[in-house]
C-alpha positions in Angstrom: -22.6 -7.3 23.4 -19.2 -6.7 22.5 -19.3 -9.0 19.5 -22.3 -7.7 18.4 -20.8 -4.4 18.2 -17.9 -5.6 16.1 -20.4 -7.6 13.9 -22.2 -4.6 13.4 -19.7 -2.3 12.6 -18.7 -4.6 10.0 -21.8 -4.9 8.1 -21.8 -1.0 8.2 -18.1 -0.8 6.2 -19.5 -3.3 4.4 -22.2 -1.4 3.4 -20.7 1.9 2.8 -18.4 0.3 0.1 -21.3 -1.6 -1.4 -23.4 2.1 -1.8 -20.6 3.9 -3.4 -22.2 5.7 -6.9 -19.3 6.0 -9.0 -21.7 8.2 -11.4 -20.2 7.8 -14.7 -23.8 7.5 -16.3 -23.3 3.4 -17.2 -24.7 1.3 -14.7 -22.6 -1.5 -16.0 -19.3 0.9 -15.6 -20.5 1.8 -11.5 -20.8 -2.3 -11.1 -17.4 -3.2 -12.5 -15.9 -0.1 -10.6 -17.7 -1.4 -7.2 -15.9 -4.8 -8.1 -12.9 -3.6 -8.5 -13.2 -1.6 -5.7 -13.9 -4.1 -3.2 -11.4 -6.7 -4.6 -8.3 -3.7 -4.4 -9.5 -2.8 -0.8 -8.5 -6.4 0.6 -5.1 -5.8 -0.4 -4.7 -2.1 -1.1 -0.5 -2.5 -0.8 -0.5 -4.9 -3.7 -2.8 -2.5 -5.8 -1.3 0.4 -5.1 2.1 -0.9 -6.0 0.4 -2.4 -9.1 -0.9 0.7 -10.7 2.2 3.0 -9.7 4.0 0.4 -12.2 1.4 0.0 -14.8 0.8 4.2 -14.6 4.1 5.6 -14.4 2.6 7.1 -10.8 4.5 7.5 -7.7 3.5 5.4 -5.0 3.2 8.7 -3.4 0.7 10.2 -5.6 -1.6 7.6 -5.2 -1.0 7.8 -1.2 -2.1 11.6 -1.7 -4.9 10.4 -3.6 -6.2 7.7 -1.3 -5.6 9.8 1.8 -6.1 13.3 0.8 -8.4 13.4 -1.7 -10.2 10.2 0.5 -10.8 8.5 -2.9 -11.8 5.0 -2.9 -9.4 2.5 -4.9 -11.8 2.6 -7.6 -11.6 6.4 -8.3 -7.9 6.3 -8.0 -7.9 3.6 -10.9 -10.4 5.7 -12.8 -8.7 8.9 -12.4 -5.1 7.1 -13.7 -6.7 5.4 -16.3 -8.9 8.8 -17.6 -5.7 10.6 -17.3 -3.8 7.9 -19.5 -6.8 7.9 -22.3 -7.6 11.6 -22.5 -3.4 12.1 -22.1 -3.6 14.4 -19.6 -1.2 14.5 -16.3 -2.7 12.9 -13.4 -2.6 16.3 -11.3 -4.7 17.8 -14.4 -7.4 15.1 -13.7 -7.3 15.5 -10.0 -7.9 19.3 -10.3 -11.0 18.5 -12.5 -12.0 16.1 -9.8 -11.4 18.0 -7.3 -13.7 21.3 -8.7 -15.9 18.9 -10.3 -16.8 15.2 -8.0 -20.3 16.2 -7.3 -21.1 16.4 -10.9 -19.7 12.6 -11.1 -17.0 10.8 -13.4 -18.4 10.8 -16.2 -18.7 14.7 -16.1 -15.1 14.4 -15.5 -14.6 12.3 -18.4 -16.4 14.9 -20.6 -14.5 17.8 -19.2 -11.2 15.8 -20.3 -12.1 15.4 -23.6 -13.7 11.4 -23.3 -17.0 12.2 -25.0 -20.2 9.7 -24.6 -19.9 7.2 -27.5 -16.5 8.7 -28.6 -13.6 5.9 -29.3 -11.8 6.7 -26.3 -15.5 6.5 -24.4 -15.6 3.0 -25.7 -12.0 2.4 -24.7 -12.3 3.5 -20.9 -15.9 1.3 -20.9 -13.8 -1.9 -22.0 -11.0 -0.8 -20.2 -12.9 -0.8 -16.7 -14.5 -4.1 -17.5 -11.1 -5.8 -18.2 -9.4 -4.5 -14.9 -12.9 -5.6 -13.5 -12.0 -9.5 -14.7 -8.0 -9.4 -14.3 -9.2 -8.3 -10.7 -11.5 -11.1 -10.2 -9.6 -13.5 -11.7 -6.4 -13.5 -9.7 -6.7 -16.5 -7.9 -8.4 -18.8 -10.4 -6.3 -21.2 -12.6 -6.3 -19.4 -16.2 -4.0 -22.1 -17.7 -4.7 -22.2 -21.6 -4.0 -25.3 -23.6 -4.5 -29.1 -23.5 -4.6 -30.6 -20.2 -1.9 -33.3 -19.4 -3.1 -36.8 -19.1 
């Protein structure tokens, strides 16, 4: 019985992170975000330490973000990297997200200036997708070159 509970309390984390609707009005943009997502969440330490460097972000901020704002690793990522394209400061973005989260991210996007098929549109699109492969891709062999014989 016991392990059944545990087994079934599993599958329902499980689930919950496999339902989350990012809502930025691209399907493909709500899959990579769901990938990246789920590959941050097994080591949250390591991706939180990783975008504090590669955003300019306290630790802290993303802490507040995570645990305050309850924002999955995927919105925190979004929110940095909106914040970075539209150049607004990250507590700018949250206070749009904030007032705004039901209407989804890509309402927030448009309220920051990142207008459907604009250049920095496109930019955040590839942008997501990229993260989505660098995440994927961390523990695979991506030597270049000729192989040694």
């Amino acid at each position: 019985m016991k392990n059944w509970i545990i087994t079934f309390a599993l599958l329902c984390a499980f689930s919950i992170n496999a339902q989350i609707s990012f809502r930025t009005g691209i399907v493909q943009m709500d899959r990579d975000l769901n990938t990246i997502n789920t590959q941050a969440s097994l080591n949250f330490d390591t991706y939180k330490s990783n975008l504090s460097v590669t955003y300019n972000t306290p630790v802290s901020k993303i802490d507040y973000m995570r645990q305050r704002l309850n924002m999955v690793p995927g919105e925190i990522y979004l929110a940095l990297e909106i914040g970075r394209i539209s150049r607004t400061n990250i507590d700018n973005v949250l206070t749009v997200y904030r007032r705004d989260k039901d209407n989804g991210w890509g309402h927030i996007a448009k309220e920051l200036g990142i207008k459907p098929g604009s250049s920095e549109f496109h930019q955040l699109k590839n942008n997501v997708s990229s993260k989505k492969n660098k995440s994927k891709g961390k523990s695979k062999n991506k030597s270049k070159g000729k192989k040694k014989k």
